[in-house]
C-alpha positions in Angstrom: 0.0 0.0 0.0 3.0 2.3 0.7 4.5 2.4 -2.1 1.1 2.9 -3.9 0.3 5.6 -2.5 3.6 7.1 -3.0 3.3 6.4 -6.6 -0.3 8.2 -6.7 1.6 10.8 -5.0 3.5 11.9 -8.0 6.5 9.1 -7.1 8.3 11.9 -4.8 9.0 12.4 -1.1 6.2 15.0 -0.1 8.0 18.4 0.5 4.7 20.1 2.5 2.1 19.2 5.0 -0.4 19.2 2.0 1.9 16.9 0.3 2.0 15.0 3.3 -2.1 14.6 4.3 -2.1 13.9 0.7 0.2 11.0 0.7 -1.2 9.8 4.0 -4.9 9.9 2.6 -4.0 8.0 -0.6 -2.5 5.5 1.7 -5.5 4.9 4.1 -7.3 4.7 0.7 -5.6 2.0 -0.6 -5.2 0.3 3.0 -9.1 -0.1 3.0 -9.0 -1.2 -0.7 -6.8 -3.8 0.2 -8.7 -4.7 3.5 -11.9 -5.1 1.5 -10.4 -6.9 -0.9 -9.2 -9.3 1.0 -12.3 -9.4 3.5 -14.1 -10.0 0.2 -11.6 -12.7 -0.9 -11.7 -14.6 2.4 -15.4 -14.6 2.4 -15.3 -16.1 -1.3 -13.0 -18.4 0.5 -15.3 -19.4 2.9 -18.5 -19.5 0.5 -16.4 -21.7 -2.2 -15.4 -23.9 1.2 -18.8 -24.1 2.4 -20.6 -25.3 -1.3 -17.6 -27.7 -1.0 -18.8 -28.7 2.0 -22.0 -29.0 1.2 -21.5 -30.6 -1.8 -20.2 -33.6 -0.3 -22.8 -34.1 2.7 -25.2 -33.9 -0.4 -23.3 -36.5 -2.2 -23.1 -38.5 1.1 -26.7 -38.2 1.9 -27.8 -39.6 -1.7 -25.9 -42.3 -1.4 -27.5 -43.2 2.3 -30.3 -42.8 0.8 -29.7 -45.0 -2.5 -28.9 -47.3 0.3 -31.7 -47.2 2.2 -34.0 -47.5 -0.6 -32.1 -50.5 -1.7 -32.3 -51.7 1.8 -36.3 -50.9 1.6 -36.9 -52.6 -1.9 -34.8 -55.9 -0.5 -37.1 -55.8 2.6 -40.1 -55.6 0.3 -39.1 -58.6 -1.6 -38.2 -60.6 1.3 -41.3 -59.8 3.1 -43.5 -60.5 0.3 -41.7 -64.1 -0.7 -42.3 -64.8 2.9 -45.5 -64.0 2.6 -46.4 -66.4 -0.5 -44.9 -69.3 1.9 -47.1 -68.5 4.7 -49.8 -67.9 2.6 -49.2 -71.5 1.0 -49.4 -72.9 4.0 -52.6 -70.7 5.2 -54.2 -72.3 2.3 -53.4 -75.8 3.5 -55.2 -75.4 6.1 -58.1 -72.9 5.3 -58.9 -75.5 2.6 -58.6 -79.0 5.4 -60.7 -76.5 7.4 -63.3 -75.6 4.4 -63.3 -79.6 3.9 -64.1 -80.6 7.3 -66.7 -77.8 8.2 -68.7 -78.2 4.9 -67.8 -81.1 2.6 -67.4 -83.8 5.4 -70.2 -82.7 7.4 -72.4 -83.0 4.2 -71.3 -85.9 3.2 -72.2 -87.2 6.8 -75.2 -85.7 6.6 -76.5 -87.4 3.5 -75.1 -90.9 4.7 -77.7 -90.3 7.7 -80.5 -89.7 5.6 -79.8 -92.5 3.6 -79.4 -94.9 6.2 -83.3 -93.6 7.3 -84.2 -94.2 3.6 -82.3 -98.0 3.8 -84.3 -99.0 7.3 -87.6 -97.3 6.4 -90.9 -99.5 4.9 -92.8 -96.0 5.2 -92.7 -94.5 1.3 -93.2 -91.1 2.7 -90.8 -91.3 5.2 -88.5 -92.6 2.8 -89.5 -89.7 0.5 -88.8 -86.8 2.6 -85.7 -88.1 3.8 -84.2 -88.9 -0.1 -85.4 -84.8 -0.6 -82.9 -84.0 2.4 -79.9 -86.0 1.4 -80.7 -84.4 -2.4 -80.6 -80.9 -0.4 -77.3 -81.8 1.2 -76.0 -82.7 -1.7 -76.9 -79.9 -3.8 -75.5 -77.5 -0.9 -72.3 -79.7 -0.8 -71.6 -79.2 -4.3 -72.0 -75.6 -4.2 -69.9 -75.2 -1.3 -67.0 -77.6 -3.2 -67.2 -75.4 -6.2 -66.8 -72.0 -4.1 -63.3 -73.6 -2.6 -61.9 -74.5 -6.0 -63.0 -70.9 -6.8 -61.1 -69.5 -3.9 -58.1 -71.7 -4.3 -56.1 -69.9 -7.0 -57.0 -66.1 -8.1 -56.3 -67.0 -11.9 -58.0 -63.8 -12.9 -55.4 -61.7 -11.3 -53.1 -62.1 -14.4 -55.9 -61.4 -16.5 -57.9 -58.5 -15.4 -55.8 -57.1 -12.9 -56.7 -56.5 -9.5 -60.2 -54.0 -9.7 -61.7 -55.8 -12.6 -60.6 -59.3 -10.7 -62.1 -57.4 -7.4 -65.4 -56.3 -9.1 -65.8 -60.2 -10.7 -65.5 -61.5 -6.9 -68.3 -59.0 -5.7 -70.7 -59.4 -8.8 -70.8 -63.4 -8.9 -70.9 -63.6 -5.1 -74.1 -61.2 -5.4 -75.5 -63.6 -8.1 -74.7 -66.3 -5.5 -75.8 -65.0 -3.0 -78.9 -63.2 -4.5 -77.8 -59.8 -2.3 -76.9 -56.2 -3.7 -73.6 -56.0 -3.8 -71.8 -52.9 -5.5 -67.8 -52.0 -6.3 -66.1 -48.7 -6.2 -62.6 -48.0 -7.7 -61.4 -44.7 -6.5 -57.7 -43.1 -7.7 -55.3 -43.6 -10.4 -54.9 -48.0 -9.9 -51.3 -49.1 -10.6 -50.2 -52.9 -11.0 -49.9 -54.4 -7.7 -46.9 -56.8 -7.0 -48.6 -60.1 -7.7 -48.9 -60.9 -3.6 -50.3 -57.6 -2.6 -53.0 -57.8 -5.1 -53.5 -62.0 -3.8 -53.8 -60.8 -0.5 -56.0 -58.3 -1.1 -58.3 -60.5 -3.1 -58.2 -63.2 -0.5 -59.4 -60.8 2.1 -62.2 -60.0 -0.1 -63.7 -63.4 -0.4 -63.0 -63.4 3.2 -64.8 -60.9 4.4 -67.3 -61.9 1.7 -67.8 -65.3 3.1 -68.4 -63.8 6.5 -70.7 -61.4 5.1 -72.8 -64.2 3.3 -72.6 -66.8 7.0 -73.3 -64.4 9.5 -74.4 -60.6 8.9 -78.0 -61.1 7.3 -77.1 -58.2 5.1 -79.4 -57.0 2.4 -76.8 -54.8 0.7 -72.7 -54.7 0.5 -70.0 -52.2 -0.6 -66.7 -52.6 -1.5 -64.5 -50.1 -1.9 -60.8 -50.2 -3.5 -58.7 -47.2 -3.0 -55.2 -46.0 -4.2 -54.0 -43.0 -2.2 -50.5 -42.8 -2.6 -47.9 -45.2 -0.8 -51.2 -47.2 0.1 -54.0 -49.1 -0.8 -57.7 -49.7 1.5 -60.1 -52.7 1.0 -63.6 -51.7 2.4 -66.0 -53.8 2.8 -69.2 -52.4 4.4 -72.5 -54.2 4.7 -75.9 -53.7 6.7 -76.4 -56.9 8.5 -76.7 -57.2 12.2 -73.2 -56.2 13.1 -71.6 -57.4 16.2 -69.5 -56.4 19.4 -66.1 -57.3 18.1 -64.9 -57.5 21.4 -66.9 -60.1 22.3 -65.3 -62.3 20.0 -62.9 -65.2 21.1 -59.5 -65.4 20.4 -59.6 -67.8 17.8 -62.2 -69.5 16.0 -62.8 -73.2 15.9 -61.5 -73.7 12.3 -58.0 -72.0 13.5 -59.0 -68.4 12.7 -59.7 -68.2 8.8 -62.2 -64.9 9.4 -61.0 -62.2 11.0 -58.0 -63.4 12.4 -57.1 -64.8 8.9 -57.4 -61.5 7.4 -55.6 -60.0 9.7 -52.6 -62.5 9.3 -52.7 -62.0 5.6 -52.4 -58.5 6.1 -49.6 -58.5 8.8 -47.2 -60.8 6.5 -47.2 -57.7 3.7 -46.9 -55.2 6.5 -50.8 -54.3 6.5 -53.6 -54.2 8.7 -57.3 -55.2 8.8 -59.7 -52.8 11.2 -63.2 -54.0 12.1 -65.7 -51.6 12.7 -69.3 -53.2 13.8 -72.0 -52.4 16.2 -75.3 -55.0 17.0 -78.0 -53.7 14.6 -75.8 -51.1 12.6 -73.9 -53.5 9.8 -69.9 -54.4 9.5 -66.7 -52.5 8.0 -64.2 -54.1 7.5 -61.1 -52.2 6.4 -58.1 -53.6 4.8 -54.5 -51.4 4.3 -51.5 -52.4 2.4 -48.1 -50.6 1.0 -48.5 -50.0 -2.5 -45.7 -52.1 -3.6 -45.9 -52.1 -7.5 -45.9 -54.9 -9.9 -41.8 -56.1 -10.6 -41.7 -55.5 -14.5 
């Protein structure tokens, strides 16, 4: 800055006070010049140090987070192949369940009434017990023919999961000879193949249940994307119930409620049943939206 401000001076030694303020003003001029400039180059300094900075927390931040969601998408996968075992096994035993409670117990039935029909000499007698065995029989088949329908949702692959959805709840209301009405709401996206089996398998669930025990004369089902979710409603206007007055487990191992609600759990879901006696049954299902692997 000294010699500077000498030059600015003219290059001589000042000669005069005026000469000397002059020279001592250019140099506290160029003093602060040089202070700014280097206040402004340290900050640069600091600003250039600091994006730096940043820059690599940002870098390290993406890749936690690439790792997290590879972490997350591994979990997924592993959760939902653990979920088609159990499910496998589930339907084991749903199905020895299904076989005991309605096929055998028909079966047994009709054998009674045909044994009356055997050790009878009464032709009316005979007659009316023939009819029941023919009743038994009819209801048997039916019931065999809804558990080969329930075994394997083949229209999944088809129709995807709402138009596979909507066939479950028209045919059961042709079944079942009740009002039954489907509602898709938001933009649908392929389901990973197990989220959308679950789902369906709660739905002839909570059918099922619907069509045993509610006395409903009208259903709804709802299926809703909203997001990183999907809901399953199912609402009907039977009797309802006090859900907890129910026991732990039901006789067949737990293929209603319980068995939804395991079905859920396994994909990281839930099942919420809300009933009271006299005002109907909602039952409502929530999974991850965990879309198809293409």
């Amino acid at each position: 800055a000294l010699p500077v401000a000498g030059a600015q001076a003219g290059g001589l030694p000042p000669q005069s006070t005026a000469q000397w303020g002059l020279f001592a003003g250019l140099l506290i001029v160029n003093l602060a010049l040089i202070g700014v400039t280097t206040h402004f180059s340290e900050q640069q300094e600091e600003r250039s140090s600091a994006r730096a900075a940043a820059i690599v927390e940002l870098e390290r931040a993406n890749a936690a987070l690439r790792r997290a969601l590879d972490e997350n998408a591994a979990l997924h996968t592993q959760l939902l192949l653990q979920a088609r075992e159990a499910g496998i096994a589930d339907e084991r035993r749903r199905l020895a369940a299904e076989i005991h409670d309605t096929l055998a117990q028909g079966l047994t039935g009709i054998i009674a009434q045909l044994q009356v029909v055997a050790s009878t000499d009464d032709p009316a007698v005979a007659r009316r017990h023939a009819d029941r065995a023919a009743d038994l029989a009819r209801h048997s088949l039916g019931e065999a023919r809804r558990s080969v329908q329930n075994l394997a949702p083949a229209g999944l692959a088809e129709d995807g999961l709402p138009q596979a959805l909507r066939k479950t709840v028209d045919g059961w209301s042709e079944r079942q000879g009740l009002r039954a009405e489907f509602t898709l709401t938001g933009e649908p996206e392929q389901l990973h193949g197990e989220v959308a089996a679950t789902l369906l398998r709660i739905l002839q669930e909570a059918l099922s249940n619907v069509a045993r025990h509610a006395s409903a004369s009208r259903v709804g089902v709802t299926l809703s994307f909203m997001g990183d979710e999907v809901t399953l409603d199912v609402r009907d206007d039977g009797r309802g119930f006090d859900p907890a007055a129910l026991p732990p487990r039901t006789r067949n191992g737990g293929f209603g409620l319980d068995g939804m609600r395991a079905r859920a759990e396994r994909i990281a879901g839930s099942v919420v049943v809300e009933s009271e006696a006299g005002q109907g049954t909602a039952v409502s299902t929530r999974v991850p939206l965990v879309r198809h692997e293409r």
